[in-house]
N, C-alpha and C positions, 0 to 999 in steps of 0.2 A: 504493500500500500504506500511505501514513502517514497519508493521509485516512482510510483504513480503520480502522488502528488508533486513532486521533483517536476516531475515533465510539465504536470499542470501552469505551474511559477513558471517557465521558462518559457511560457507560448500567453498569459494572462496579460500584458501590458496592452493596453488599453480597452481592458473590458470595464465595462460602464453601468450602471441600473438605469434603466427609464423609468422615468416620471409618468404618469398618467394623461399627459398632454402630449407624448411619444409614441409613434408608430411602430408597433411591434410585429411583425408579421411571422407569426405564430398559427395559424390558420393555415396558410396554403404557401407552396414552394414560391417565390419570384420568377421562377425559371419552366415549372410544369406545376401541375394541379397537382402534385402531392401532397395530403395532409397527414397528421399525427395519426393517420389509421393507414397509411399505404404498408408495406410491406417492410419497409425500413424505418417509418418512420419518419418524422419530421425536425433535422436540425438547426434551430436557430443559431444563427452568431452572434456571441455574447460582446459584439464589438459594433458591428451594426444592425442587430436584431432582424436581418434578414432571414430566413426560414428557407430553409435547401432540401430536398428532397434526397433522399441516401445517395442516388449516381450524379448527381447535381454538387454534392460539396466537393468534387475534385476542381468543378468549375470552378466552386468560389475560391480557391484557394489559387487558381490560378489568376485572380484577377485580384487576389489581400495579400500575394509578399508572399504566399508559398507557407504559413502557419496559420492555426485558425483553432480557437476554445470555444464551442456548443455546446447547446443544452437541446440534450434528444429529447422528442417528447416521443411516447409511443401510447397509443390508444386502441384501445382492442371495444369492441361493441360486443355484450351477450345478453342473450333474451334471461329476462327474470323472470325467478323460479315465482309462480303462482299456484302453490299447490289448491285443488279444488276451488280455485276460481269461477265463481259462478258467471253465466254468461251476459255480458252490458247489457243495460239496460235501459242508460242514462248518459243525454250528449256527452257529460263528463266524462263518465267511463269509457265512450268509443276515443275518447280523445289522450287516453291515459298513455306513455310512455312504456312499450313494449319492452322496450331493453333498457340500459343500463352500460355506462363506457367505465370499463377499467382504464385506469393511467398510471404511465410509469415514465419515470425520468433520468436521465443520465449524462453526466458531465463526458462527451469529447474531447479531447486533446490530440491534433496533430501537428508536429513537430517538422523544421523545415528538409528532414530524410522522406518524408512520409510515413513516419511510425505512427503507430494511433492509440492513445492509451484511454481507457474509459472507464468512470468512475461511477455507480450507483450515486444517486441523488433521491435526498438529502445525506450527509456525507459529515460526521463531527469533524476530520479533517481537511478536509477544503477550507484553502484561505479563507477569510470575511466577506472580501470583494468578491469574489466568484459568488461565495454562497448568498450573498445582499442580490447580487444582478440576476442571481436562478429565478431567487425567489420572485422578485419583482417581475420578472419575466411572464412566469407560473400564473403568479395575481393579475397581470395586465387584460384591458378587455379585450385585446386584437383591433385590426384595423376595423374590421368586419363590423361590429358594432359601434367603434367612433364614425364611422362611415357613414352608417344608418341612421345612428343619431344627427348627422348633422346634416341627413335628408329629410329627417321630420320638420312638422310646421311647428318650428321653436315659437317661429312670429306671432302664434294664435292667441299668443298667452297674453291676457290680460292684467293688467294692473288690478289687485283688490280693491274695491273704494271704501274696505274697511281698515287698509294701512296707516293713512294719515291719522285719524282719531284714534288708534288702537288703544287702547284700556291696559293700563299694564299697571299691576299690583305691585305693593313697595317689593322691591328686589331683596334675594336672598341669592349670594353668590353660587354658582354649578361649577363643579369642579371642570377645568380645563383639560384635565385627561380624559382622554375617552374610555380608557378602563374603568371608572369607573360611573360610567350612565349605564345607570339599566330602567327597565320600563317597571314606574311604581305598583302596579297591580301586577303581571307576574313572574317579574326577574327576568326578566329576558333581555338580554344585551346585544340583539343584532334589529337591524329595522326600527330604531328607535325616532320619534318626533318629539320635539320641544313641544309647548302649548308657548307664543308670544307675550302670552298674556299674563298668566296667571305662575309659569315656571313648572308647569306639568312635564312628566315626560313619560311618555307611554307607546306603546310597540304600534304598529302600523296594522292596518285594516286585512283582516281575512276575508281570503278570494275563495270564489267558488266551490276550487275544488281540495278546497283545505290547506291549501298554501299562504305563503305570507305570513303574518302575525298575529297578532290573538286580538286585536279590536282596541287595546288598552287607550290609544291617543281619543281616538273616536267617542268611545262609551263617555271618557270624563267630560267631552264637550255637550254628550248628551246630557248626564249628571249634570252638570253646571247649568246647563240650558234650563231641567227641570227647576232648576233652585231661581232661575229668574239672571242669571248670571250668560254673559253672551261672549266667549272668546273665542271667535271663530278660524282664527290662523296658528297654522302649526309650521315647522323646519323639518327636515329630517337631517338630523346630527351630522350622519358622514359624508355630506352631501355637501357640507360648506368650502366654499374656498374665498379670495378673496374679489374672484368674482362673481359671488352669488351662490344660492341654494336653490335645492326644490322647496318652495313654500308651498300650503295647502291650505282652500278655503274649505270650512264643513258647513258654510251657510248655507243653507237650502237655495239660495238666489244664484250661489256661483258653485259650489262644490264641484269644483276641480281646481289643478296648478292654476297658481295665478302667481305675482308678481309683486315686490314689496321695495320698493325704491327707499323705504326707509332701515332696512333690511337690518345693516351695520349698526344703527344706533339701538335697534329693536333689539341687537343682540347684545351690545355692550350694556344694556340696562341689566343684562342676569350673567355679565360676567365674562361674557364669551369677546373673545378679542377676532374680530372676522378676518384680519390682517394676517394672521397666524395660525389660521386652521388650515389643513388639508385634505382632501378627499379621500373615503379610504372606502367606500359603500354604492353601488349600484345606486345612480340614478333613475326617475322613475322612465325617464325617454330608454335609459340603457336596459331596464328591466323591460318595457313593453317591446322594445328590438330581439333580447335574448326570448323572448315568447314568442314571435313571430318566426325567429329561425326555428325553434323546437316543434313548431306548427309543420303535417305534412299535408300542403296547397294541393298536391295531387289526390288525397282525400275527398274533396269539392268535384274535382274535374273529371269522372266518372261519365264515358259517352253513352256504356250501355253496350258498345257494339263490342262482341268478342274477337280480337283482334291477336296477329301472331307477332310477338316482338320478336327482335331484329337489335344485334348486336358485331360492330364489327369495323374497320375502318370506314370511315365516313356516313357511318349510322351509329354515333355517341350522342346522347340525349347531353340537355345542361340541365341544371337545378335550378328552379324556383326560386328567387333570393327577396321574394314579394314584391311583385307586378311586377315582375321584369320577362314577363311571358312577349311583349313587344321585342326587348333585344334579344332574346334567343332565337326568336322566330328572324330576328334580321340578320340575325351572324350564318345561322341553318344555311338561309337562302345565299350567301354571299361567299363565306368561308372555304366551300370545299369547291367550287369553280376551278376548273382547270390552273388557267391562269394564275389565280392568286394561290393555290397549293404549288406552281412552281416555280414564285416567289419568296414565298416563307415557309414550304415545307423544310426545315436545316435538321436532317437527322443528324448532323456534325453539329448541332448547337452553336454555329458559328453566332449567330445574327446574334442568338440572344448571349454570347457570350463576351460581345463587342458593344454588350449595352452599358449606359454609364454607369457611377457608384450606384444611385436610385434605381436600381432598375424596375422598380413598383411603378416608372414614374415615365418609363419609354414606350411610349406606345407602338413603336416598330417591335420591340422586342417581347411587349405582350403579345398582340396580333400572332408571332411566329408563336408565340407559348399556344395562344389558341389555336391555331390553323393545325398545330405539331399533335395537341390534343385531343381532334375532334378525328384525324386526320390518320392518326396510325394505331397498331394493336395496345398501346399503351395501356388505354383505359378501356380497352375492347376485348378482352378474353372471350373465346367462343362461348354463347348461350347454352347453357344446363340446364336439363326440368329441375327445375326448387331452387333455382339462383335466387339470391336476392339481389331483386332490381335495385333497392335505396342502400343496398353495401355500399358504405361510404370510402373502400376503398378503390370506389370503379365509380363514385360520382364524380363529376366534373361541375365545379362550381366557381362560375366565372368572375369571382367576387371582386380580384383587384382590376380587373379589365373594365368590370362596370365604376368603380369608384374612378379608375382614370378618364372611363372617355365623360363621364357626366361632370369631372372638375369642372369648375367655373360656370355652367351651365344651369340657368334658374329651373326647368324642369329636369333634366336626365340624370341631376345632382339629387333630384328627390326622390322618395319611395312613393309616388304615384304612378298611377298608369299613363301611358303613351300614346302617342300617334307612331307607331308602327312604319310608316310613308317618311315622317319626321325626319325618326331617330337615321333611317337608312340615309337620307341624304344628307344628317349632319356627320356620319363614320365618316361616308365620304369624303367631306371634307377636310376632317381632322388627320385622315387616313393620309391626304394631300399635303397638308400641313407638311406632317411628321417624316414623309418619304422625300421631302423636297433635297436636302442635307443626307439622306442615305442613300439616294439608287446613286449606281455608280460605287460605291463601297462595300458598306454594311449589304445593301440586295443588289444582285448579279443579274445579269439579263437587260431587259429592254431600259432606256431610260424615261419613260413613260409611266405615270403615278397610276394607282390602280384604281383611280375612278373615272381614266381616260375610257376604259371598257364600257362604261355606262353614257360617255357625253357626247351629245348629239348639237348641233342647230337647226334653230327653226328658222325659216325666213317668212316674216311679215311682210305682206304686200299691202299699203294703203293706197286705194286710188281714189281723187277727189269725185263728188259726186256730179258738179257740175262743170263749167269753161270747159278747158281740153281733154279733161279727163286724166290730167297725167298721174302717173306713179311715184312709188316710195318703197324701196325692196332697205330692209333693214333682218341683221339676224341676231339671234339671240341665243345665250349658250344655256341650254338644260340637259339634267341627267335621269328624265324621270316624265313618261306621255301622259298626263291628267287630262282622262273620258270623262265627258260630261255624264250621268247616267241619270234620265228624266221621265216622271211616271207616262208621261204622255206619248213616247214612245213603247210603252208597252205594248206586244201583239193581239195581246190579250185583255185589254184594256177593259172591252165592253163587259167582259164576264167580271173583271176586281170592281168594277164601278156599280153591276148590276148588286154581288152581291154584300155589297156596303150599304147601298141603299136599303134592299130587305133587313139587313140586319142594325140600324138603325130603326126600322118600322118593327121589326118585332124585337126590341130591346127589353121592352119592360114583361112579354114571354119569357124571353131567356131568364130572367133576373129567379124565376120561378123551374127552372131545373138546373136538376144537380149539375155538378161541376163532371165533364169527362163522362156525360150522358153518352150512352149509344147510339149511335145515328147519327149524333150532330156533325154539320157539313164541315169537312176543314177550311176554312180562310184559302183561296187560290194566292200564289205569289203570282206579282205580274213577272213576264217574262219579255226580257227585251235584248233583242240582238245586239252582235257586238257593231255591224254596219250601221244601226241608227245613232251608235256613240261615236263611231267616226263619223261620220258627215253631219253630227251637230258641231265636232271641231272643227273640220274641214268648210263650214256653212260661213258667207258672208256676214259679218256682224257692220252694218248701216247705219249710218245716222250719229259716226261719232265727229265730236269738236273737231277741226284741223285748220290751223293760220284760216282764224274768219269764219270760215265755210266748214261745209261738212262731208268726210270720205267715209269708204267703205273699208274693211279690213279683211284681210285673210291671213291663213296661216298652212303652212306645206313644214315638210323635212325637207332643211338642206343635209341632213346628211341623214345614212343609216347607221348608229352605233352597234359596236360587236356584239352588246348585250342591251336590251329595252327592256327598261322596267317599266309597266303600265299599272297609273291608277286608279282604279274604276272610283268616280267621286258620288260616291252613294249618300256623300252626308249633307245635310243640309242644315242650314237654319227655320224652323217653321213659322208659323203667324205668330205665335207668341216668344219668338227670339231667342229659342232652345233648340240647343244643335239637338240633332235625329239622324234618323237614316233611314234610307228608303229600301227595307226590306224587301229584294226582288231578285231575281237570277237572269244573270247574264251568262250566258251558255261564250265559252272559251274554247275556240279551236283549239289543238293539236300544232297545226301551222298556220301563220299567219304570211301575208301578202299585201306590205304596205307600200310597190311601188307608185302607186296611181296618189299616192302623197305626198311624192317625192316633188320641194319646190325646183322649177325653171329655170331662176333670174329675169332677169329682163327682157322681153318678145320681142321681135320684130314689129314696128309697127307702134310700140309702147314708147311714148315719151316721161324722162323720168324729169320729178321734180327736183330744183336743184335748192341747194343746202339754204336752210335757215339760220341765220347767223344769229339773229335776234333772241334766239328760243336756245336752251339747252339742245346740245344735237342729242336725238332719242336713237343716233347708232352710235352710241357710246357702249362698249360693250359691256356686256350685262355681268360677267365677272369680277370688273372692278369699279363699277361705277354703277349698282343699279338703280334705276329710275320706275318711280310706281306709273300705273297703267293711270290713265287720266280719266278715260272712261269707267274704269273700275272704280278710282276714287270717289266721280262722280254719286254711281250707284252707291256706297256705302254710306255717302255723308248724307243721300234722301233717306237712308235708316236713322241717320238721328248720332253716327260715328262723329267722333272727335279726327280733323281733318287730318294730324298726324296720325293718330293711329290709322286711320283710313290708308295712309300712305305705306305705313310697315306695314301693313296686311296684304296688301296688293305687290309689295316686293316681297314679302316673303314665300307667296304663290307664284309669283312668276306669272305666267303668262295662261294660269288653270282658269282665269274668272272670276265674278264677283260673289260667287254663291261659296265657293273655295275658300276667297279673303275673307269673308264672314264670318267662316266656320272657325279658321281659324283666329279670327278677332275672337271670339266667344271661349276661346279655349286659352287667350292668350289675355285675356282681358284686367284679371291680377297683374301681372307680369310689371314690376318698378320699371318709370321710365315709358310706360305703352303710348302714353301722350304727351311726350316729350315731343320736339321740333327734330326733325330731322337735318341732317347735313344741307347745307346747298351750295349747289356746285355755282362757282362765279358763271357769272354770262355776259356776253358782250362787254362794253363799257372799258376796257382798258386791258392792255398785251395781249392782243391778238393773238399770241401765237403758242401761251402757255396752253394746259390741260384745265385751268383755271383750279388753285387749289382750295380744297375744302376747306370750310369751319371749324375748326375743332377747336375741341374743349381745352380751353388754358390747363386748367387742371390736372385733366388727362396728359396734358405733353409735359408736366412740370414732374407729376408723379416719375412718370415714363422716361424723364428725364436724369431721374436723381438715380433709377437701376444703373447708367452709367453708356444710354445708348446716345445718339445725336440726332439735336431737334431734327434735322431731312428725315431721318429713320422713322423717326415716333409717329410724326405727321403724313408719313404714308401709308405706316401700318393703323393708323385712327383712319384715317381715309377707307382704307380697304376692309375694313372691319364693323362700319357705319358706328365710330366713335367709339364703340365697345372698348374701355382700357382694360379688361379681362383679356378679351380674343387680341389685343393688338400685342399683350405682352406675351403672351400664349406665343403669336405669329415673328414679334423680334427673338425671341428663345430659340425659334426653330428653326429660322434663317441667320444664326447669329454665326453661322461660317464665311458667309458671302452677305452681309445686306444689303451692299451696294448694288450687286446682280440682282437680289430678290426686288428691289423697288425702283431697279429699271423695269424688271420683269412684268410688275406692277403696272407701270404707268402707260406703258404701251408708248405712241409718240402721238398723239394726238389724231390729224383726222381720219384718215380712211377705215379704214373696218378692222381695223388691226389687232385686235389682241390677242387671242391665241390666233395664229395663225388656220385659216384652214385646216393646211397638210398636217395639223394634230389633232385631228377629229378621224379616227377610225372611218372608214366609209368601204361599202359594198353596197351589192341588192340585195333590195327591203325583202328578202324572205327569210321566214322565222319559224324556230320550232321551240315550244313549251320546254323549260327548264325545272320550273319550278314555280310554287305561290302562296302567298302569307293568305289566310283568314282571318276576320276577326271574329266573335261571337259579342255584339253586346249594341247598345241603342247608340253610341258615338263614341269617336276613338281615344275616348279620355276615360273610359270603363271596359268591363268585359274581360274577355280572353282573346289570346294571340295563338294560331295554331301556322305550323309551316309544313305544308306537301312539296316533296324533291323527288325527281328521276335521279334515282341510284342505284348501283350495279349493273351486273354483266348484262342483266337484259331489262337494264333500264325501266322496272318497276316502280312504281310509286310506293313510297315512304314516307309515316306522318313524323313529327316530329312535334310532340305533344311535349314543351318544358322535357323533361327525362326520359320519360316514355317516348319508346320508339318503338314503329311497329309497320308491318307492312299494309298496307291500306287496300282495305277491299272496294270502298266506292268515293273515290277521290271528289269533292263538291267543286269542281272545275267552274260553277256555275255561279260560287256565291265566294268566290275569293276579293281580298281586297288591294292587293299588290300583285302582278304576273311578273315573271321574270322570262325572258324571250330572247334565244340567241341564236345569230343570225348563220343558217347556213353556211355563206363559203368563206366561214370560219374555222383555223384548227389552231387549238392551245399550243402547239410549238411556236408560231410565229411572232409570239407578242414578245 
């Protein structure tokens, strides 16, 4: 043992304890989805609390100096013994906890020969410092739940309005140790609250299902209450730091967290110094996060259809990490694409082994962790009758990949649900970001970013309606076809309309039988082809604004990209200003045939209009400069829209329509900042010959300024970011090899149509065959479920891709999908 510890001392200098405000990644590898139940084992480093999977610490070690002190955690899951357990009977009981995880712990040591010495933990000899950082390690919550915590609605919390007046009886000092509070009614010293008022201290409120505390805080406010006595705020002891606690109102007006701005002084009246305490106890956002993970969502999502699962490379389900059914279903459809598996498949770990110190924090080097996960036998061992599917050492849960791509992001940063269409084009882009500085290095192959497979242009054709009729061909870059999809194209229209009407006339019949009566007729879905959703796009829109007068508009593909994603826009806003969706089936070919969409350019015979000077030019290209639709604007601000928001709404749709920008005004409508003024690009009036540069925020460029980049930098990454100083410092980090090149790259040079050039738009003919398609289940794309169907394997079957559950699909709903993914023919993945 003293040779052991010997080694220990000789590889320990700079191992550290984290604080509670420190990322420990203890939960899952940095490098692959191993956790503390894979087969080796999960070892963090006691030096940068990064978390290595057993064949992943040679990695680390090749990238820390060649030594490295761990703490192995190892976690074994077994089912608890229930002798004569009788059978549930009560939601609680189906919800009770089947197993039970043993843990075991062990100090690593390897030395710079490669010798490995390892010590059982806890350990009387292990220095202090090793045995302080185990520990601390051991206690931390993981990233996993600081995460979650800091995606809930903190903001919801209300200020008490019984704070300021609080009632607080002459003081009698509480001892500053936490040893020793215990709760006065029945000794219990974990889960304890203050009473503010009175210097109560009593155990916290029992849950349901018998967890929690014995009720002590609660009952004495009752008691008190009986006596005519009213102290309705309580603390919870371990909770304080010096900024702030969980307070608790039991007043029947608020009872819940609320908020005590007098907090410090409430606490210094019985003694407590807030300047000097430290957290040492589950908050109550961290306790309702670790109850969410322990929660299994796939419980819920039960279809009914008996179905054969399916295990194997490129058929790895991901875990449910609460409503994150949106990006599993976006990664499904994305991830295992030819192309981008052979970009980031690195079974030599190169990519990810050329990731920075953070590697939690490179999104190149997740992406490969993911793509490598979903991707190969890793977490795919052959399918056995009586496997268990939720064996957590065959889950794949995407947990640092979600906390990285949702940083800085006011929704994909929260534990709500998505828009599914969204999340996909904002990977995209970050995906863009992050590759700009690695292709060419770190990824091998094409030097084309990997949402070039998705981007297409449209060309706009305006022609005036009256004088010569002349033209206006402008393009614009998307990654993503938004179908109009409208009831009135239904085929079937006269049967959904006949039978709404009867069933409106025998309403108050129905109200008079049972529910799931015999006979009764099912509700028909309208059904509407995918022809009357293209040529509502392809259709003339008349009658808009233009210099004076008023033109027509059209819209064609100027290009065919290698892969179309199509999104059927099923959701709407209704008469009462609640987004919906228009329950109907759109039947999805197999292949599609979109040449007869494909834009011309300029006819013979067509005169075009020439440039307006006066006016912002609206062929400014749409990736660095976009400009909201005017006619769209128009339409939102007769709804009653605030004109900026009007304005983000119609750029953040693009070129989908006014019923699109609605939906997502409606969904964006919280969102800080929604009615804010947007940028404006200088016009006319003086140097001709610049780009005219944007507004920005003094603020933003002072911030962004003091990181240590230059005002030109700042000011074109706020430019290209529409003033976001989140995304613009996000976009200087990630260009910070070349910025000079990234904000020429940027700025394009002014007039002709220039910004990406053409020849970096993928282009073939528009013919297409079905790859793949997201679902959703639910009334708008901010509820519900996300489900993903993919053609996979040898003979290209369909596969759902249900959150974890994977299984082969018997009758794929082609008809009611809400994303398609379509690639095009005389395409083959070696060329990219």
């Amino acid at each position: 043992m003293e040779a052991s510890i010997e080694k220990i001392r000789s590889v320990m200098s700079g191992v550290k304890a984290p604080q509670h405000y420190d990322k420990v990644f203890k939960d899952e590898c940095v490098f692959s989805f191993d956790t503390p139940f894979s087969e080796g084992g999960l070892a963090v480093n006691l030096k940068t609390w990064q978390g290595l999977g057993a064949d992943m610490v040679s990695l680390d070690l090749q990238r820390n100096g060649g030594t490295g002190l761990y703490l192995v955690h190892k976690y074994k899951r077994v089912e608890k013994k229930q002798a004569d357990a009788p059978e549930p009977t009560k939601l609680e009981d189906l919800l009770q906890e089947k197993f039970e995880t043993l843990k075991e712990y062990s100090v690593l040591a390897i030395d710079s020969t490669g010798s490995k010495t390892t010590v059982p933990f806890p350990c009387e000899d292990l220095p202090m410092i090793v045995t302080t950082a185990c520990q601390a390690v051991i206690d931390h919550k993981g990233p996993s739940v600081m995460d979650a915590v800091d995606g809930l609605d903190v903001d919801d919390i209300k200020e008490s309005k019984y704070c300021k007046d609080l009632v607080q009886l002459p003081a009698f000092k509480i001892s500053p140790n936490p040893k020793d509070w215990k709760c006065a009614k029945t000794g219990d010293t974990q889960n304890l609250w203050l009473n503010l008022s009175d210097g109560y201290i009593g155990s916290g409120r029992r849950q349901w299902d018998g967890t929690g505390g014995s009720n002590g805080a609660l009952d004495h406010f009752e008691e008190e209450r009986a006596k005519g006595n009213f102290y309705p705020l309580v603390v919870k002891l371990g909770t304080i730091t010096p900024q702030g606690a969980d307070v608790y109102s039991y007043s029947p007006d608020e009872n819940d967290l609320v908020k005590d701005s007098l907090l410090g002084q409430h606490l210094a009246h019985w003694g407590i110094d807030i300047m000097k305490m430290e957290k040492f106890e589950s908050s109550m956002a961290e306790m309702q996060v670790e109850y969410n993970m322990k929660f299994d969502f796939s419980k819920i999502s039960e279809s009914g259809q008996e179905l054969v699962l399916v295990r194997g490379p490129g058929q790895v389900g991901l875990k449910n990490l609460g409503n994150s059914c949106y990006m599993n279903s976006s990664v499904q459809l994305l991830m295992a694409l030819p192309e981008v598996k052979q970009r980031y498949l690195d079974t030599d770990t190169q990519i990810r082994r050329s990731s920075p110190s953070e590697a939690a924090m490179d999104l190149v080097g997740q992406v490969a962790k993911l793509v490598n996960g979903l991707n190969t036998e890793r977490y795919a061992p052959p399918l056995k009758d009586g496997d268990d599917q939720d064996d957590p050492k065959v889950v794949v849960a995407p947990q640092m990949f979600r906390s990285l791509i949702g940083r800085g992001h006011p929704e994909f940063s929260s534990g709500r649900q998505q828009d599914a269409a969204e999340f996909v084009q904002y990977l995209l882009e970050q995906l863009s970001r992050a590759e700009r500085t690695a292709l060419g290095s770190r990824l091998s192959g094409s030097t084309r970013p990997t949402a070039n497979l998705f981007e297409f242009q449209v060309e706009e054709r305006l022609q005036e309606t009256g004088g010569e009729g002349r033209v206006k061909y402008t393009k614009l870059q998307q990654n993503m076809l938004g179908l109009p999809v409208k009831l009135d194209d239904a085929e079937n229209l006269a049967e959904v309309t006949a039978f709404k009407e009867a069933a409106a006339k025998e309403k108050e019949a129905k109200k008079a039988k049972t529910e799931g009566e015999e006979g009764e007729p099912e509700e028909p879905k309208p059904v509407i082809q995918l022809k009357s959703c293209l040529d509502r796009m392809a259709a003339a829109e008349d009658g808009l604004s233009f210099r004076g007068g008023t033109a027509s508009k059209t819209s064609r593909l100027a290009t065919m990209p290698r892969y179309l994603l199509v999104q059927l826009q099923r959701y709407y806003v209704d008469e009462k200003w609640v987004p919906n969706k228009l329950d109907c089936k759109v039947p999805m070919p197999d292949t599609l045939n979109l040449e007869h969409l494909r834009g011309r350019g300029l006819q013979p015979g067509e005169v075009e209009l020439p440039e307006d000077t006066s006016t912002s030019a609206p062929s400014a290209p749409a990736a660095t400069s976009p400009q909201p639709d005017e006619t769209v604007v128009a339409q939102l601000l007769s709804m009653g829209l605030n004109e900026n928001a009007a304005k983000r709404a119609s750029i953040a749709v693009g070129s989908a329509g006014a019923e699109a920008a609605a939906s997502w005004y409606f969904e964006h409508m919280e969102d800080p900042g929604i009615n804010d003024p947007l940028e404006e690009s200088s016009s006319g009036g003086g140097g001709g010959g610049g780009s005219g540069e944007a507004a920005t925020d003094p603020e933003a460029v002072a911030m962004l300024c003091s990181m240590g980049f230059a005002e030109i930098h700042v000011a074109a990454a706020l430019k290209s970011c529409m003033n976001s100083a989140e995304r613009a410092a996000d976009w200087l980090f990630s260009h910070s090899d070349d910025l000079d090149g990234a904000v020429a790259a940027l700025g394009g040079s002014g007039g002709g149509g220039g910004a990406a050039a053409s020849t970096d738009f993928d282009d073939g003919v528009g013919e297409y065959s079905l790859v793949g398609f997201v679902s959703h289940i639910g009334k708008n794309t901010g509820h519900g479920h996300y489900v993903c169907h993919m053609k996979r394997g040898v003979d290209g079957g369909w596969i759902i891709f249900d959150d974890s559950k994977v299984a082969k699909s018997k009758e794929p709903p082609l008809d009611l999908g809400y994303i398609y993914l379509y690639r095009r023919k005389d395409t083959s993945s070696g060329g990219y």
